[in-house]
C-alpha positions as CSV (number, residue, x, y, z in Angstrom):
1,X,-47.8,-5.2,55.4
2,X,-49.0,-1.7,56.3
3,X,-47.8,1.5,54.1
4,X,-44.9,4.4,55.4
5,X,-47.0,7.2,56.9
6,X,-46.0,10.4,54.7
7,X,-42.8,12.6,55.9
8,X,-42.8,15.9,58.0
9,X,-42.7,19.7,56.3
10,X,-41.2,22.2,58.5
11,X,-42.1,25.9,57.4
12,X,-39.9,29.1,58.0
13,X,-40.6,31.3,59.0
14,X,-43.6,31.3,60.3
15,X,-45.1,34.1,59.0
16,X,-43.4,37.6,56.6
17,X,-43.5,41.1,57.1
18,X,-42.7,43.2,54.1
19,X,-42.7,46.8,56.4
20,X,-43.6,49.8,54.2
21,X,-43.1,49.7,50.3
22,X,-43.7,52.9,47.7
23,X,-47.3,52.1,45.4
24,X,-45.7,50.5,42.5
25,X,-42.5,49.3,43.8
26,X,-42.2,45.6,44.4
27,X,-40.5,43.7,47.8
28,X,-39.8,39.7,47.8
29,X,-38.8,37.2,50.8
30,X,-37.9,33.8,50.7
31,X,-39.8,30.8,52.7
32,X,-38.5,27.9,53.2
33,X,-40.1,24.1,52.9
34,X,-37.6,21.4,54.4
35,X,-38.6,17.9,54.7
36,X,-37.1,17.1,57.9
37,X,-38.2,13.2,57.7
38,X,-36.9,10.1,56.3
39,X,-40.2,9.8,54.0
40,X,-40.8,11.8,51.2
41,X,-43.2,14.8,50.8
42,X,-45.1,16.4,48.1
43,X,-46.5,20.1,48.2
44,X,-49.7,19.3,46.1
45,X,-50.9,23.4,46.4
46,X,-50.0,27.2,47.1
47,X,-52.6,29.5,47.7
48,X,-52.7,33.4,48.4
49,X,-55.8,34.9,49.9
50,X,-56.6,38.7,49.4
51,X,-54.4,41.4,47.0
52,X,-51.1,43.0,46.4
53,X,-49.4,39.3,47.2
54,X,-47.8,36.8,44.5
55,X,-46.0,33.6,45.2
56,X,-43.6,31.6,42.6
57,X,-42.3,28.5,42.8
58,X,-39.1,26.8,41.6
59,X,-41.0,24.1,39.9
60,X,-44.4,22.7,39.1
61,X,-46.8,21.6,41.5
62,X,-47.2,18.7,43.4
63,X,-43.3,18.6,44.1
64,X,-41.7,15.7,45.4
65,X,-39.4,16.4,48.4
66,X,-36.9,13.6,49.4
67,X,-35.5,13.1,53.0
68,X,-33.9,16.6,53.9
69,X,-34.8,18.0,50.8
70,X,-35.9,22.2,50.7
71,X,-37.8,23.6,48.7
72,X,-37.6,27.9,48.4
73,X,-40.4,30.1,47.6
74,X,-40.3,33.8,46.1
75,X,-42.7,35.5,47.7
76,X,-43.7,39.2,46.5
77,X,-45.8,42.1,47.3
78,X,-46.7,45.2,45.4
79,X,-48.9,47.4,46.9
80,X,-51.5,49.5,44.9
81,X,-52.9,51.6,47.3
82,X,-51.6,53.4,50.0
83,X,-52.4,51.2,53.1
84,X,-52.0,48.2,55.4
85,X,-52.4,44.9,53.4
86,X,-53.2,41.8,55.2
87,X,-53.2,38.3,53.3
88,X,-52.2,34.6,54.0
89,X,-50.3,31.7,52.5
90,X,-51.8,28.3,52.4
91,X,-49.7,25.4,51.7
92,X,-51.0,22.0,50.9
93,X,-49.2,18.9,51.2
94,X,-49.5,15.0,52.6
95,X,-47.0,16.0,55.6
96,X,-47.9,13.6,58.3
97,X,-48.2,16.6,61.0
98,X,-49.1,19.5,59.5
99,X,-51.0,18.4,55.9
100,X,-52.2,22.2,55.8
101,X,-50.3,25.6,57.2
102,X,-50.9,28.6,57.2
103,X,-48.2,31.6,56.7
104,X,-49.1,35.3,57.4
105,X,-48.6,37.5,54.9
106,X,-48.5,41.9,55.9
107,X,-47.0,44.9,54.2
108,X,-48.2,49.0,54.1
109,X,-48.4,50.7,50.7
110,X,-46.9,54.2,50.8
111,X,-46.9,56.9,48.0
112,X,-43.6,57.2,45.9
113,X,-41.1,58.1,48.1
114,X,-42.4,58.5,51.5
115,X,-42.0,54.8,52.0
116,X,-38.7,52.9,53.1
117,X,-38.9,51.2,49.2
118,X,-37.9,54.4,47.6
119,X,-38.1,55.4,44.1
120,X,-36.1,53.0,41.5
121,X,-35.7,52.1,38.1
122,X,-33.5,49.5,36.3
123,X,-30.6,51.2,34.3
124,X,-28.6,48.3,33.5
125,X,-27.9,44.6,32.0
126,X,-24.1,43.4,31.5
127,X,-22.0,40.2,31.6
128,X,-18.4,39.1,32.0
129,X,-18.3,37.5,28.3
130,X,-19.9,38.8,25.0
131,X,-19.1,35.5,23.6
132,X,-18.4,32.3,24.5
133,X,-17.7,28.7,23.1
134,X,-18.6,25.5,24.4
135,X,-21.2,24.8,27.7
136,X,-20.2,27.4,30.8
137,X,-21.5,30.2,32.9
138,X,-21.4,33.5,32.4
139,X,-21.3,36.1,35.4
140,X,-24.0,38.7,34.6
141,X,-25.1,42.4,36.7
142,X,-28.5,43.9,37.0
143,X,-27.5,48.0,37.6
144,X,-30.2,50.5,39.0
145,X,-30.2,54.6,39.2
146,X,-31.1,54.4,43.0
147,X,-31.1,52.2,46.1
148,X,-33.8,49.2,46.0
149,X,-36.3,49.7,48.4
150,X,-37.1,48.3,51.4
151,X,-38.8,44.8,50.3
152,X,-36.0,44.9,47.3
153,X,-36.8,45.5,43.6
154,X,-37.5,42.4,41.3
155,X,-36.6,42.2,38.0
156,X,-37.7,40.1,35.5
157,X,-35.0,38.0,33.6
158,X,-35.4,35.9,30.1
159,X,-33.5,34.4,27.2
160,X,-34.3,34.6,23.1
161,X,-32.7,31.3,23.2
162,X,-32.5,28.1,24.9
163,X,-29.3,27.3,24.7
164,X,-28.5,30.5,27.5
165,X,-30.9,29.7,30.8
166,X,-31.6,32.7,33.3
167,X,-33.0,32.3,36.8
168,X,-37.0,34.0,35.8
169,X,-35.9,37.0,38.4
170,X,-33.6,38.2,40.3
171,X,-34.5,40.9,43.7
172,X,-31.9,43.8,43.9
173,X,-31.6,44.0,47.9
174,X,-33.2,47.1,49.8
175,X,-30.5,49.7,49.6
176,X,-28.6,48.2,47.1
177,X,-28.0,49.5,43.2
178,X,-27.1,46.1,42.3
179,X,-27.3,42.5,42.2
180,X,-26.0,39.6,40.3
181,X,-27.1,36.4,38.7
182,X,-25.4,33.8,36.5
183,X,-26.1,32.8,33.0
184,X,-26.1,29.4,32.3
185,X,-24.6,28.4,28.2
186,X,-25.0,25.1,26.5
187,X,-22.7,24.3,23.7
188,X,-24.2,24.9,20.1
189,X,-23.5,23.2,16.7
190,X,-23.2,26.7,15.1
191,X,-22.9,30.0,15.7
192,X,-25.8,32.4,17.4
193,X,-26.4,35.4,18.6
194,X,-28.4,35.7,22.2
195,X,-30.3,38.8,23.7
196,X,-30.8,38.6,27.3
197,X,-33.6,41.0,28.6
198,X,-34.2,42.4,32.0
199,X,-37.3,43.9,32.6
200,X,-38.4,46.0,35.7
201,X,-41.8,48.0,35.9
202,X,-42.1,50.1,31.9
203,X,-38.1,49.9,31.8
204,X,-36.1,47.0,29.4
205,X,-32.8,46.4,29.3
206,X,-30.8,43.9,27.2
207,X,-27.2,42.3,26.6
208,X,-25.7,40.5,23.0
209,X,-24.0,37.3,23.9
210,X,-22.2,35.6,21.0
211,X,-22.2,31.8,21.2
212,X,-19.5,30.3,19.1
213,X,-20.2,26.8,17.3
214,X,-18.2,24.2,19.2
215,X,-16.5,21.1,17.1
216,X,-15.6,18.2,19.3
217,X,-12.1,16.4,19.1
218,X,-12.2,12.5,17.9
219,X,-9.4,10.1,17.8
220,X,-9.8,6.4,17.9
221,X,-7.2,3.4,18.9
222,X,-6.6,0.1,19.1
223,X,-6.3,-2.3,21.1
224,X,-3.4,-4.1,19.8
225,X,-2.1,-4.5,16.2
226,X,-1.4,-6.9,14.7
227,X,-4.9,-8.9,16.1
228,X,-5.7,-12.2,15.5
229,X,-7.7,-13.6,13.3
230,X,-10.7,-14.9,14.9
231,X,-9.8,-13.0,17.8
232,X,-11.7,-10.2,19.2
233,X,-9.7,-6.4,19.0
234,X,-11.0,-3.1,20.7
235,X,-11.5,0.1,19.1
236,X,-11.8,3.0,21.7
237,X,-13.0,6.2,20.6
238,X,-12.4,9.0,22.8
239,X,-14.0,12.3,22.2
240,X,-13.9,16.0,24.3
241,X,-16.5,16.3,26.4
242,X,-19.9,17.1,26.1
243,X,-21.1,14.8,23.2
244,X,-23.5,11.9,24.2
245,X,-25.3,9.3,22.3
246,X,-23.4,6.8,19.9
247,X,-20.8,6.9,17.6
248,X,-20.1,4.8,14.5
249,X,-16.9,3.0,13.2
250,X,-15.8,2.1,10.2
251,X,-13.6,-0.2,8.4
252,X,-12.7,2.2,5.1
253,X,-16.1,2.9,4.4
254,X,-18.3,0.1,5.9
255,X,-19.9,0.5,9.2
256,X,-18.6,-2.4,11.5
257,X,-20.8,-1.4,14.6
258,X,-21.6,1.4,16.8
259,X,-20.7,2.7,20.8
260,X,-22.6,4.6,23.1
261,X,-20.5,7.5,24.4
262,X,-19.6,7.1,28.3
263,X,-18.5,10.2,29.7
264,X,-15.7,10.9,26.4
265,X,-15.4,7.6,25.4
266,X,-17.3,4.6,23.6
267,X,-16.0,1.5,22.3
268,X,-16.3,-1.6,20.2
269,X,-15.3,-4.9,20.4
270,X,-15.5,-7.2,17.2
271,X,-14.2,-10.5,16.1
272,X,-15.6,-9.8,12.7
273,X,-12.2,-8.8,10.6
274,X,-11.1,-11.1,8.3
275,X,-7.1,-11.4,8.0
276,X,-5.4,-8.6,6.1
277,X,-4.9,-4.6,6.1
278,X,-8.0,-2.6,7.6
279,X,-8.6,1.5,7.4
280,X,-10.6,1.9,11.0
281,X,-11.7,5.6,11.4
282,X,-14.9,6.9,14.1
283,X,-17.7,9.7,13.1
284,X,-20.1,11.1,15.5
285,X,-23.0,12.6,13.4
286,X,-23.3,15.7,16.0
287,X,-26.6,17.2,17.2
288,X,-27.8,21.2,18.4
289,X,-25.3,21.7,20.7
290,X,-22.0,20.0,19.0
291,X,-20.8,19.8,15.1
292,X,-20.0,16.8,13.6
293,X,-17.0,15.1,13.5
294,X,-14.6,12.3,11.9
295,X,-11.0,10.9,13.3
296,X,-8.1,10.5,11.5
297,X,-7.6,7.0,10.4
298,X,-5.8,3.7,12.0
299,X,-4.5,0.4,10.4
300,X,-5.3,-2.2,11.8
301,X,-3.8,-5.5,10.8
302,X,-5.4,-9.2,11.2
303,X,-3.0,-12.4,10.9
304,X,-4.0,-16.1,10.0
305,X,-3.7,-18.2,13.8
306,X,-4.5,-21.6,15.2
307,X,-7.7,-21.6,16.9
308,X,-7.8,-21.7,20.3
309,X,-9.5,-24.4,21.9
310,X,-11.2,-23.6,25.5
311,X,-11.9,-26.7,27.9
312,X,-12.2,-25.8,31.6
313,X,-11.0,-28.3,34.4
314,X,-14.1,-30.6,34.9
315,X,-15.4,-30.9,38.9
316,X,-14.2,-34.4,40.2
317,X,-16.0,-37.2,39.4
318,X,-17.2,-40.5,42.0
319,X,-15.8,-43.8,40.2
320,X,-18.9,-45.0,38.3
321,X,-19.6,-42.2,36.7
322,X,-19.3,-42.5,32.7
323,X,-17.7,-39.7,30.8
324,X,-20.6,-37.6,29.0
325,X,-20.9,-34.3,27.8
326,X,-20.5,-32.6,31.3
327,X,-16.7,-33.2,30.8
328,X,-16.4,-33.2,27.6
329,X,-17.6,-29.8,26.8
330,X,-14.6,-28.2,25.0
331,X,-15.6,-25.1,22.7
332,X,-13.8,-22.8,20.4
333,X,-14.4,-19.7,18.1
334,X,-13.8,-22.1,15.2
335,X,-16.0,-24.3,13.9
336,X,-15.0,-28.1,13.7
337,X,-15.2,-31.4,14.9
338,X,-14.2,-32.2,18.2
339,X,-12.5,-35.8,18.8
340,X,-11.6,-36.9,22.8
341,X,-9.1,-39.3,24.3
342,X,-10.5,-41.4,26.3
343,X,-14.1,-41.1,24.2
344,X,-17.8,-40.3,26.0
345,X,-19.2,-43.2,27.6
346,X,-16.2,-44.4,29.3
347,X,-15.8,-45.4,33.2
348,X,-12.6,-44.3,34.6
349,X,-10.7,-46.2,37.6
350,X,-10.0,-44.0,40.7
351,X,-7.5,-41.4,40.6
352,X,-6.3,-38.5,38.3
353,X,-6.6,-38.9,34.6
354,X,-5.5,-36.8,31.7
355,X,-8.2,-35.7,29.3
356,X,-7.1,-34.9,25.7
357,X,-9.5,-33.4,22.9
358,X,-8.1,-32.6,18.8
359,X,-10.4,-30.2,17.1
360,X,-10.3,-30.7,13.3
361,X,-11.6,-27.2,11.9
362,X,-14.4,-27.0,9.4
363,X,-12.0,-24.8,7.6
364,X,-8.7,-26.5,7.3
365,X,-7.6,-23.6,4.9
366,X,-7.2,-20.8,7.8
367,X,-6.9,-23.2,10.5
368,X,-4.4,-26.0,12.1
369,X,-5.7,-28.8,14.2
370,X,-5.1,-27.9,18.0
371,X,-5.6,-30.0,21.0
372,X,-6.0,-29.5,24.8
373,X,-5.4,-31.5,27.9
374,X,-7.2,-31.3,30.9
375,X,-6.9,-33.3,34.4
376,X,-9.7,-35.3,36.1
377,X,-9.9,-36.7,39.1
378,X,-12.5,-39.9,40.3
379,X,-13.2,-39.8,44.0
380,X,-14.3,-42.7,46.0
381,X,-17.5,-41.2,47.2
382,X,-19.5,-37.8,46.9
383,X,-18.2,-34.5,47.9
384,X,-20.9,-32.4,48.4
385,X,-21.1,-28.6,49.7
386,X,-23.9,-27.1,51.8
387,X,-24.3,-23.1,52.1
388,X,-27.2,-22.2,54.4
389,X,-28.6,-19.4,52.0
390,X,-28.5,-18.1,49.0
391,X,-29.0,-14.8,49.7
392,X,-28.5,-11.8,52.3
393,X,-30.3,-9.3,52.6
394,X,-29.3,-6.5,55.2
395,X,-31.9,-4.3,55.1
396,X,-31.4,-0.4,56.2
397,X,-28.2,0.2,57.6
398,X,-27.3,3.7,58.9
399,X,-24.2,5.0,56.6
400,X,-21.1,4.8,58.2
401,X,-22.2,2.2,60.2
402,X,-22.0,-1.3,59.6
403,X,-24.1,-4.8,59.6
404,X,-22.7,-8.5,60.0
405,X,-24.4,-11.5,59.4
406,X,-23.3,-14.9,59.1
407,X,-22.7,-17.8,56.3
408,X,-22.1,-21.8,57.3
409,X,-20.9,-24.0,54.5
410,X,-21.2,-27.6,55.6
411,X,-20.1,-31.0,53.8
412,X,-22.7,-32.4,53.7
413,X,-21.6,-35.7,51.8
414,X,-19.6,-38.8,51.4
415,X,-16.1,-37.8,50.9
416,X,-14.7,-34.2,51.7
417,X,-14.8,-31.0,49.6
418,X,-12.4,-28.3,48.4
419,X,-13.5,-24.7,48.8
420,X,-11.3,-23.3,46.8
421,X,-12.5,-19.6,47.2
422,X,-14.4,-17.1,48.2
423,X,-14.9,-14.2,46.2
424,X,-16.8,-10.9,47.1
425,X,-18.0,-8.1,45.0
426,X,-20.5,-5.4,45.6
427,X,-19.3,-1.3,47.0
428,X,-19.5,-1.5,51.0
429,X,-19.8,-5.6,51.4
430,X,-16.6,-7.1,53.4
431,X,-15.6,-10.6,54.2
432,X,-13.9,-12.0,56.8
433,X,-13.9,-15.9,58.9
434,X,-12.4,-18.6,56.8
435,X,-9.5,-18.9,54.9
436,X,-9.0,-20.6,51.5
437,X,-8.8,-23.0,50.2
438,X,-9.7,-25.2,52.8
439,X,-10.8,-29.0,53.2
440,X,-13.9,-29.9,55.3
441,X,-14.3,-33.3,56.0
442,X,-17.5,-34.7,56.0
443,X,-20.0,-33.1,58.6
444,X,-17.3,-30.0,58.8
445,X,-18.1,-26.5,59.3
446,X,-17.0,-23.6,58.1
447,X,-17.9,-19.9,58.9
448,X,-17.8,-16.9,56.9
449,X,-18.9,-13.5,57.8
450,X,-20.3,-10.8,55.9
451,X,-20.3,-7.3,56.0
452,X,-22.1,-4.2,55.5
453,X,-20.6,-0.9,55.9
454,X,-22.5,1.6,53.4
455,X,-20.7,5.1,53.1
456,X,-23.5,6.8,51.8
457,X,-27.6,6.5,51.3
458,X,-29.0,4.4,49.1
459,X,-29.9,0.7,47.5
460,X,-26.6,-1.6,47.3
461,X,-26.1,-5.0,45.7
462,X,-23.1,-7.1,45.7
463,X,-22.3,-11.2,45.4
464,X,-20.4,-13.6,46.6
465,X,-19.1,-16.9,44.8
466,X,-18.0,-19.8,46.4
467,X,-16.2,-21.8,44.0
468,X,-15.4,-25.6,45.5
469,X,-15.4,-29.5,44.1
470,X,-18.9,-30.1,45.3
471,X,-20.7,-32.6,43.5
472,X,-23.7,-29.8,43.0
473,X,-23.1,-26.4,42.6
474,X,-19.8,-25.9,42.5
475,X,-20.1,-22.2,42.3
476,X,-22.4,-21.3,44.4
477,X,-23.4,-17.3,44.1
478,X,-25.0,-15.5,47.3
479,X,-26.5,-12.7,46.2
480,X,-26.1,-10.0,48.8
481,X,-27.9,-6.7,49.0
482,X,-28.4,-3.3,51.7
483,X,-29.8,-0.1,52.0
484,X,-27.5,3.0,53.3
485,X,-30.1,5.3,55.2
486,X,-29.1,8.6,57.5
487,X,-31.3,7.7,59.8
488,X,-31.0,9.1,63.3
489,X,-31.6,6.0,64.9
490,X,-32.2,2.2,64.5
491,X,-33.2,-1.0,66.4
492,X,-31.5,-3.8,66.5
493,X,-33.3,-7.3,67.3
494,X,-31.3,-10.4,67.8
495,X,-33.2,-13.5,69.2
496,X,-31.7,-17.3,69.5
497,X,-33.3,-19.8,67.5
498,X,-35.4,-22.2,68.4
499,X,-33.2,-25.4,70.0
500,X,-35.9,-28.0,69.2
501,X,-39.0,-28.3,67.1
502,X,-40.6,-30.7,65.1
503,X,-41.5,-28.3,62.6
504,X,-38.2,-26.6,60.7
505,X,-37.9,-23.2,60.6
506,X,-37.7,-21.0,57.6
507,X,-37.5,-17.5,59.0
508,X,-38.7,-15.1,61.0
509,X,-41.5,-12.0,61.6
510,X,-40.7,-9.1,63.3
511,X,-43.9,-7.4,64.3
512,X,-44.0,-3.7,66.6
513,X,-46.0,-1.8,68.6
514,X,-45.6,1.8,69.3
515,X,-46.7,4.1,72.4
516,X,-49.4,2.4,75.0
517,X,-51.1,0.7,72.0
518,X,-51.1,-3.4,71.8
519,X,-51.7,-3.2,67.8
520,X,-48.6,-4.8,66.9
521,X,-47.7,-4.4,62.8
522,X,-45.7,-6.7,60.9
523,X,-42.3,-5.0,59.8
524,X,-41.0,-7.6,57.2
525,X,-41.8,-9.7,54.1
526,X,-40.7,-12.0,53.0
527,X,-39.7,-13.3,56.6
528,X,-36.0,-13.2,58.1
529,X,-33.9,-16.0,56.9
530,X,-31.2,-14.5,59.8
531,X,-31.9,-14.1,63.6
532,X,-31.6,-10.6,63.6
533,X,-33.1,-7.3,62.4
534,X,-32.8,-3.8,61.9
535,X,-35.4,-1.4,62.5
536,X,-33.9,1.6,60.9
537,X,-37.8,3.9,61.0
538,X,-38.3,4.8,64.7
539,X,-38.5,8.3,65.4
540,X,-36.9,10.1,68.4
541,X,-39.5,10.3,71.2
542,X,-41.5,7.5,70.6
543,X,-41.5,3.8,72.8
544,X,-41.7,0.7,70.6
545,X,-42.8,-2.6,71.7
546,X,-41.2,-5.7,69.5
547,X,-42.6,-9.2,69.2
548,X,-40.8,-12.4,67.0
549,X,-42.9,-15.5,65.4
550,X,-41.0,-17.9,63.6
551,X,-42.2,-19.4,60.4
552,X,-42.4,-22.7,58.9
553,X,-42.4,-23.9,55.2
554,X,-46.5,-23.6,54.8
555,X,-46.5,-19.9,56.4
556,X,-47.1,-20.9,59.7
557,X,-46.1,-18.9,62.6
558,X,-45.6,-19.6,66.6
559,X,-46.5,-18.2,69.2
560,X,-44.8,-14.7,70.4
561,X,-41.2,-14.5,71.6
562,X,-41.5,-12.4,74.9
563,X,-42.0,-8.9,74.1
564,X,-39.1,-6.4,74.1
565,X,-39.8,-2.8,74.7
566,X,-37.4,0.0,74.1
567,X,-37.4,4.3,73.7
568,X,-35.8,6.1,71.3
569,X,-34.2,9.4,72.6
């Protein structure tokens, strides 16, 4: 299976004129990188020929740059001399069109103040807040004594500390005697004091920013008290925002587990209390950004109970079959000796029987015997169900937009079968055909339909159970999965199976071929269990040719279905 060619860069503009700027002064413009593909691109390089011409970039190089994705870059100039400057941009990347480009780069130095970029000089740094507590932003103004010139005026930002981020600079627009930037604040265990520094040309400026220590709010409940004993109860801890990592609670002063913090909350779920009056309190030990912190107490209280015993209804049975451990598989929390009514080994007659199992606890000082009843029933025959795959895979499908493909249960033995249900779960799968629970008598046929309808890109996985009285698998779980893509456009294949052949089929390969040439590529693996595909990675312009071979059980394929041809717009 061949590899996805690399994505497209676009550049703009094409190429930057910085006009006339004063010797000394500094002038920046912004070029945009988009990736205007569905493939990724990384910028592996920037290079600036020739003097007076700087480029930064918002990260390191190579950068990654997903579907749509832009990437900005600061470009400066700062004429020495009084003259015409001439340089170029080179930009370096795996872009399937354009792998190298090339941006012009022009600007005339002028003396000090005979140029458009007249004489200025930073007089100012201020914020909105002198102090804050807890994470935030804080507006913030860069001041100078005259108009920016032409090209702007760049001023160099930075923090003493790294719990306030600054953008690295920030341009004051030709003609303007201001500009503003924001200050980014992460909480702090304790308090600081930050100096943010602006620096253009031989001039400094700076700004105190008090950042108060920030102490988190704890509490922690319950789940229910009185619990039972033997019985699992819930502590939830929840906490104010910003905290992450885990938490531990305690029982007095014992640890009795830790939770990791989900957004403001962890919890914990134990069976682990014996019976009696418990003190449960929650600490979170803090870190750089929070102080630490400990809740007020709960009591929580555990009575004595009668275990519970847990014994699901066993699948039907065909008359013959002698009871064994596949029936008789009751469990419990409690430790003990299980005795059944009628014992393993038995053979029932036909018809619906009533299953009855004692548990005699280990302990018999905290617990009372309990029993359980469960109903059996002994076909004559075999139900069996028959699902025609156990998974479906959807591949790309535009968002907003939806897929279907189908599911055929079958009975497939003796007697009939019960599907009772049909349950779905997964974020943009849908079901819709049959209704349950239904009876299919042998040979019967029933339909269900899947859907998917993604609402936005990316990887989605969802399952569905069939729960029924077959003989084998009686749940049976179809695992279902989909990509959302915002693609443009996609093509859809459908094709009929084939009516006869000696040979069974197990899927299908898609293979294309694009523009005039006959090189047809294979566009799937593992083959198509379904007679249709989606082609979601054509591009506009472009003709594609498609071919299908369907596959046995050794890898064998057939001959070519007649080719289909088709242009995207």
């Amino acid at each position: 299976m061949m590899s996805s060619a690399a994505g497209t860069l676009v550049v703009s503009p094409s190429m930057l004129s910085f006009g006339t700027v004063s010797i000394g002064q500094t002038a920046a413009k912004t070029l945009s990188l988009q990736n205007q593909s569905s493939t990724a691109v990384t910028i592996s390089a920037l290079e600036v020929t020739g003097q007076s011409f700087s480029v930064s970039s918002p990260s390191g190089l190579p950068a990654a740059l997903a579907p749509g994705e832009t990437y900005s870059l600061n470009v400066q100039f700062n004429p020495s001399a009084a003259s015409a400057v001439n340089s170029q941009l080179t930009i370096a990347s795996n872009s399937s069109s354009s792998p190298t480009v090339v941006i012009g780069l022009s600007g005339t130095g002028t003396e000090s103040g005979t140029g458009t970029g007249s004489i200025a000089t930073l007089s100012g740094l201020s914020c909105s807040s002198a102090s804050m507590t807890g994470s935030g932003t804080d507006a913030c103004k860069i001041t100078l004594n005259a108009a920016a010139p032409s090209g702007g005026l760049v001023v160099s930002l930075s923090s003493n500390n790294t719990a306030v981020t600054l953008p690295a600079t920030v341009t004051v627009p030709a003609n303007s005697t201001s500009a503003g930037f924001t200050a980014t604040v992460s909480s702090v265990a304790n308090a600081q004091k930050v100096t943010l520094t602006a620096v253009a040309g031989s001039v400094t400026k700076s700004f105190a920013l008090q950042l108060n220590a920030n102490v988190p709010t704890l509490t922690v409940t319950t789940s229910g008290t009185p619990s039972s004993y033997g019985k699992s109860v819930t502590f939830t801890a929840r906490i104010s925002s910003g905290p992450t990592g885990t938490l531990t609670f305690q029982n007095g002063t014992a640890s009795i587990g830790t939770g990791t913090i989900n957004g403001t909350t962890a919890t914990l779920t134990t069976s682990r209390l014996g019976a009696g009056s418990h003190t449960i309190t929650a600490n979170w030990p803090g870190n750089s950004s929070y102080a630490a912190v400990t809740s007020s107490a709960i009591i929580q209280v555990v009575n004595k109970v009668t275990p519970t015993v847990t014994w699901a209804t066993p699948a039907a049975i065909t008359y013959g079959t002698a009871l064994s451990a596949t029936q008789l598989d009751a469990s419990s929390t409690v430790a003990g000796k299980f005795v059944y009514s009628p014992a393993a080994g038995t053979v029932l007659a036909v018809g619906s029987h009533v299953l009855l199992v004692t548990l005699e606890p280990t302990d018999s000082t905290d617990y009372t015997a309990a029993s359980k009843e469960v109903a059996l029933t002994v076909n004559q025959g075999t139900a069996t169900l028959s699902i025609n795959a156990t998974s479906i895979a959807f591949g790309n499908v535009v968002v907003n937009t939806s897929a279907t493909q189908s599911l055929t249960l079958t009975s497939t033995g003796s007697s009939a079968v019960t599907v009772n249900s049909a349950t779905l779960k997964g974020s943009g799968f849908k079901m819709t055909g049959a209704t349950f629970p239904v009876t299919l008598a042998p040979g019967q046929t029933a339909t269900l339909n899947v859907q998917f309808a993604p609402t936005s890109v990316g990887a989605a996985t969802g399952q569905l159970t069939i729960a029924s009285n077959s003989s084998t698998n009686g749940t049976a779980q179809i695992a279902l999965s989909g990509t959302g893509v915002a693609t443009s456009y996609a093509v859809n294949l459908g094709w009929d199976a084939p009516t006869s052949t000696a040979d069974p089929v197990v899927g299908y390969n898609v293979y294309r071929a694009t523009g005039s040439s006959t090189a047809y590529q294979l566009l799937n693996s593992p083959p198509e269990t379904q007679t249709a595909y989606a082609d979601s990675t054509v591009q506009s312009g472009q003709t594609y040719t498609y071919e299908v071979k369907s596959v046995d059980a050794s890898g064998v394929e057939s001959s070519p279905s007649n080719p289909f041809s088709v242009t995207i717009p």
